[in-house]
mmCIF file of the C-alpha atoms, coordinates in Angstrom:
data_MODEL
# 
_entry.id   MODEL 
# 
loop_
_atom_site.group_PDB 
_atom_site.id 
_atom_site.type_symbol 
_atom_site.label_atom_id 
_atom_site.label_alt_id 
_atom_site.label_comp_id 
_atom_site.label_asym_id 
_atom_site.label_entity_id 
_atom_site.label_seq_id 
_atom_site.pdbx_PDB_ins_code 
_atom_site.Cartn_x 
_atom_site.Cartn_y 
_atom_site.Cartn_z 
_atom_site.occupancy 
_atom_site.B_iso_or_equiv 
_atom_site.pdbx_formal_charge 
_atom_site.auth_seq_id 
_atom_site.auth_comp_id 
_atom_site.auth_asym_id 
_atom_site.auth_atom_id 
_atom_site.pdbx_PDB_model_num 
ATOM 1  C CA . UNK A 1 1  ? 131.330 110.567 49.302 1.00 0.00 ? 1  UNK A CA 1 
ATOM 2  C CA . UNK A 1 2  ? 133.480 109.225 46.608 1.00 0.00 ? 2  UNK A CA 1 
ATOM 3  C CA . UNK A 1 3  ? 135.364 112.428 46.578 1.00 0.00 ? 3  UNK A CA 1 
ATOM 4  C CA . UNK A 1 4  ? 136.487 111.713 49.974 1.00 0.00 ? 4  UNK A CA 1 
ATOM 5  C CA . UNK A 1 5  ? 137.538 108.075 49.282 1.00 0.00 ? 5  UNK A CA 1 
ATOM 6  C CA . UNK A 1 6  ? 139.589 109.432 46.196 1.00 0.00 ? 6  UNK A CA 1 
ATOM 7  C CA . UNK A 1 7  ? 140.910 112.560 48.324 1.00 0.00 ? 7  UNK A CA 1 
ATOM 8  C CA . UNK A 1 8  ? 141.845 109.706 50.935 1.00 0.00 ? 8  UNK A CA 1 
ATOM 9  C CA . UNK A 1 9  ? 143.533 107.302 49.195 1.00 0.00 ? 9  UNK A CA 1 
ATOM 10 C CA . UNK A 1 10 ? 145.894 109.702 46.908 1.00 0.00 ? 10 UNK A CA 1 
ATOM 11 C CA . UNK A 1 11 ? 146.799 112.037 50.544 1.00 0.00 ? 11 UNK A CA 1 
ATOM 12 C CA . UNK A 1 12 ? 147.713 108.280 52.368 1.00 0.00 ? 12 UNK A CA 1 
ATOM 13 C CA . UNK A 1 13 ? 148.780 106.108 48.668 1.00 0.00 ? 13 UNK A CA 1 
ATOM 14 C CA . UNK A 1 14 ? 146.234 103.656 49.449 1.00 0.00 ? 14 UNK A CA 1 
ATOM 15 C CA . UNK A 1 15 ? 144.492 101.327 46.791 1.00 0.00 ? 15 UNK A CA 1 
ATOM 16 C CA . UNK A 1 16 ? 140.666 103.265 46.904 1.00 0.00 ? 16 UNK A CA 1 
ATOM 17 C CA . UNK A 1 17 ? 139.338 99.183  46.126 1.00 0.00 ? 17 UNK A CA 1 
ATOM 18 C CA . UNK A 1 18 ? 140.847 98.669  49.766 1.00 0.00 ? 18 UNK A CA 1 
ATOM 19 C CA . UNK A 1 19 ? 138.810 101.515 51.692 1.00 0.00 ? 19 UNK A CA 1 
ATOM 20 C CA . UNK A 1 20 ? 135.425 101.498 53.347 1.00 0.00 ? 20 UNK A CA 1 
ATOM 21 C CA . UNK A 1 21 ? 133.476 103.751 54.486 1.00 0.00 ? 21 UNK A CA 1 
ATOM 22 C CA . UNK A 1 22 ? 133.089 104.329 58.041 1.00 0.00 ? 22 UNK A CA 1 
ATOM 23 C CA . UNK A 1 23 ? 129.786 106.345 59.564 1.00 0.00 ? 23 UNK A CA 1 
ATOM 24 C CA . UNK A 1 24 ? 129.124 108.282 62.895 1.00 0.00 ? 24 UNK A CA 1 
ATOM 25 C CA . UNK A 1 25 ? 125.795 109.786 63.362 1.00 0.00 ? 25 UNK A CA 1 
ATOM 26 C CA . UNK A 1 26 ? 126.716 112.835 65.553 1.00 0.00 ? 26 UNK A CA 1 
ATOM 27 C CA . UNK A 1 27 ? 123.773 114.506 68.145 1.00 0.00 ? 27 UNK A CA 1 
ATOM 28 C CA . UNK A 1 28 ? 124.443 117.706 65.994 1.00 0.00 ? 28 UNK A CA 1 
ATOM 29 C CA . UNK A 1 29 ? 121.300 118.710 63.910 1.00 0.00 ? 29 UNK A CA 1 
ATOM 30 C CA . UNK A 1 30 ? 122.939 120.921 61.200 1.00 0.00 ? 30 UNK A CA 1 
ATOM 31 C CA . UNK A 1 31 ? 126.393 121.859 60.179 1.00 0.00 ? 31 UNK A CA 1 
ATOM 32 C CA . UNK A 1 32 ? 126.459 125.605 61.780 1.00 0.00 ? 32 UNK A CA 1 
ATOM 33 C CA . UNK A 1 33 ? 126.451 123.377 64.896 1.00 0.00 ? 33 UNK A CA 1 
ATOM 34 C CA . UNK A 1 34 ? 130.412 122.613 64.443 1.00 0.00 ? 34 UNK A CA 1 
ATOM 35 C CA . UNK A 1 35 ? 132.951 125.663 64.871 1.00 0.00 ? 35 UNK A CA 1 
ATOM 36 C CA . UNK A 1 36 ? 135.374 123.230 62.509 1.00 0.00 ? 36 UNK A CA 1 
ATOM 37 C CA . UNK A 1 37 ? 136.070 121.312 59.540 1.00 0.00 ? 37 UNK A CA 1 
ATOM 38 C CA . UNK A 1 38 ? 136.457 118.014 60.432 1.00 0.00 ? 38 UNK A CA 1 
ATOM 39 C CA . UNK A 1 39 ? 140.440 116.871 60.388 1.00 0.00 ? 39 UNK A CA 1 
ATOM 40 C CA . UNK A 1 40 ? 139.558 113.829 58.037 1.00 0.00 ? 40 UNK A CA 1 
ATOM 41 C CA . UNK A 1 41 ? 136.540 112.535 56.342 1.00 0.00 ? 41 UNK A CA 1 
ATOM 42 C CA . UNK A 1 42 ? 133.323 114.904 55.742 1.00 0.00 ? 42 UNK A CA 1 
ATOM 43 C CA . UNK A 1 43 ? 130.122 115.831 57.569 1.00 0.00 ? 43 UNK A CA 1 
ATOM 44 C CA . UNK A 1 44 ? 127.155 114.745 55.571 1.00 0.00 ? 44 UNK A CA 1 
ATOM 45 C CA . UNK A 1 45 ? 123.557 116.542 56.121 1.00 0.00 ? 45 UNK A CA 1 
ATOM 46 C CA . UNK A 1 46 ? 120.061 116.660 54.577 1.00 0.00 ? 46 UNK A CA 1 
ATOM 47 C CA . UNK A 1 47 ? 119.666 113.240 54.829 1.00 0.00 ? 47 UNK A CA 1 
ATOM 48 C CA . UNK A 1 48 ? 115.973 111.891 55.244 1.00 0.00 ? 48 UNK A CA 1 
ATOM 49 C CA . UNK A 1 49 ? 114.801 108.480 56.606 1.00 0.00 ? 49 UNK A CA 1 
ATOM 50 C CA . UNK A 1 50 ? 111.667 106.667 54.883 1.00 0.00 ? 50 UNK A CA 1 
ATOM 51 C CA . UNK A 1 51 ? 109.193 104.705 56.809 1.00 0.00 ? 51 UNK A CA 1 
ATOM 52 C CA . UNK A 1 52 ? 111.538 104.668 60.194 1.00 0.00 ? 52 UNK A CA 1 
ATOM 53 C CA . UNK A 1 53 ? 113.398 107.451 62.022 1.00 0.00 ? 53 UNK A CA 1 
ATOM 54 C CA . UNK A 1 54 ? 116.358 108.283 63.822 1.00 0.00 ? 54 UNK A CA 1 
ATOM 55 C CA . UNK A 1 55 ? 115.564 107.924 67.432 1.00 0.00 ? 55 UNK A CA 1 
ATOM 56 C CA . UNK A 1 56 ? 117.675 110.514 69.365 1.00 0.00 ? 56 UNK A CA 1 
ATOM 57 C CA . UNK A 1 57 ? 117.671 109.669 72.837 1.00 0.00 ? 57 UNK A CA 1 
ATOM 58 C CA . UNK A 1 58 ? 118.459 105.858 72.212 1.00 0.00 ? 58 UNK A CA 1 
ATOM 59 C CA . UNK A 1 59 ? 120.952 106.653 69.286 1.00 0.00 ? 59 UNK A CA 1 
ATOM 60 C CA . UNK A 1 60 ? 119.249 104.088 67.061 1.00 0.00 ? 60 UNK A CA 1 
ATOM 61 C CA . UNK A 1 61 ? 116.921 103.445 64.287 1.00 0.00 ? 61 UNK A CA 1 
ATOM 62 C CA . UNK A 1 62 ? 113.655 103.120 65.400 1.00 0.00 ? 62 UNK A CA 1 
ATOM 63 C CA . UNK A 1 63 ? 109.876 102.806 64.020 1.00 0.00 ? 63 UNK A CA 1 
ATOM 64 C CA . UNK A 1 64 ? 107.979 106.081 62.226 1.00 0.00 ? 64 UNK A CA 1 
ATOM 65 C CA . UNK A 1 65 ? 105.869 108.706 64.272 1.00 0.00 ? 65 UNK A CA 1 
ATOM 66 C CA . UNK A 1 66 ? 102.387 108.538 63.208 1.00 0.00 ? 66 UNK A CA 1 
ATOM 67 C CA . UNK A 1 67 ? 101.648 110.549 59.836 1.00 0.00 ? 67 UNK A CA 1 
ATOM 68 C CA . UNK A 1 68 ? 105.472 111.095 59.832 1.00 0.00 ? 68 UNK A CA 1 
ATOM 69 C CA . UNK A 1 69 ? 106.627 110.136 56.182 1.00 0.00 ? 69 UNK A CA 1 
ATOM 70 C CA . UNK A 1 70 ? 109.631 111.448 56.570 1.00 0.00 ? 70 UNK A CA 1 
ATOM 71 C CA . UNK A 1 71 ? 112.187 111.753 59.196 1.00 0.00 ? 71 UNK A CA 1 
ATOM 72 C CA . UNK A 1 72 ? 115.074 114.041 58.909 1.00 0.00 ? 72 UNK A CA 1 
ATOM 73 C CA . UNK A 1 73 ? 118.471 112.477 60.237 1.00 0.00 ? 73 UNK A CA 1 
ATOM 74 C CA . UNK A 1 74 ? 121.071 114.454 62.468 1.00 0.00 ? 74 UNK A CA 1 
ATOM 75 C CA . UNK A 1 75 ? 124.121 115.396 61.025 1.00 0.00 ? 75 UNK A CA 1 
ATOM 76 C CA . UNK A 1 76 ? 126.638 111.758 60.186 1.00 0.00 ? 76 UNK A CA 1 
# 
């Protein structure tokens, strides 16, 4: 992820102390799921949520399934 900031601010000559980072979680599960690179910024997978999960239909964070340690999150 710091990669991209660096790869950011030398492509635009920004100051990397003045970026941010800026997150989508997308309703794709894995990254075979997009036919493209994405035109700026990354795709980030194999993240995992502990004691919560990502609830899919509401698009939001939302409390842990039963005997469900871990939750696996969508592509962001």
């Amino acid at each position: 992820m710091t990669g991209c900031l660096q790869t950011h601010a030398r492509l635009y000559k920004i100051a990397i102390d003045r970026l941010t980072f800026g997150f989508k979680i997308m309703t794709e599960e894995k990254l075979e799921d997009f036919e493209e690179p994405a035109d700026q910024g990354m795709y980030i997978y194999g993240l995992f949520l502990d004691g919560a999960r990502w609830n899919r239909d509401e698009m939001c964070i939302d409390d842990q399934e039963p005997a469900v340690l871990y939750d696996a999150m969508p592509v962001v």
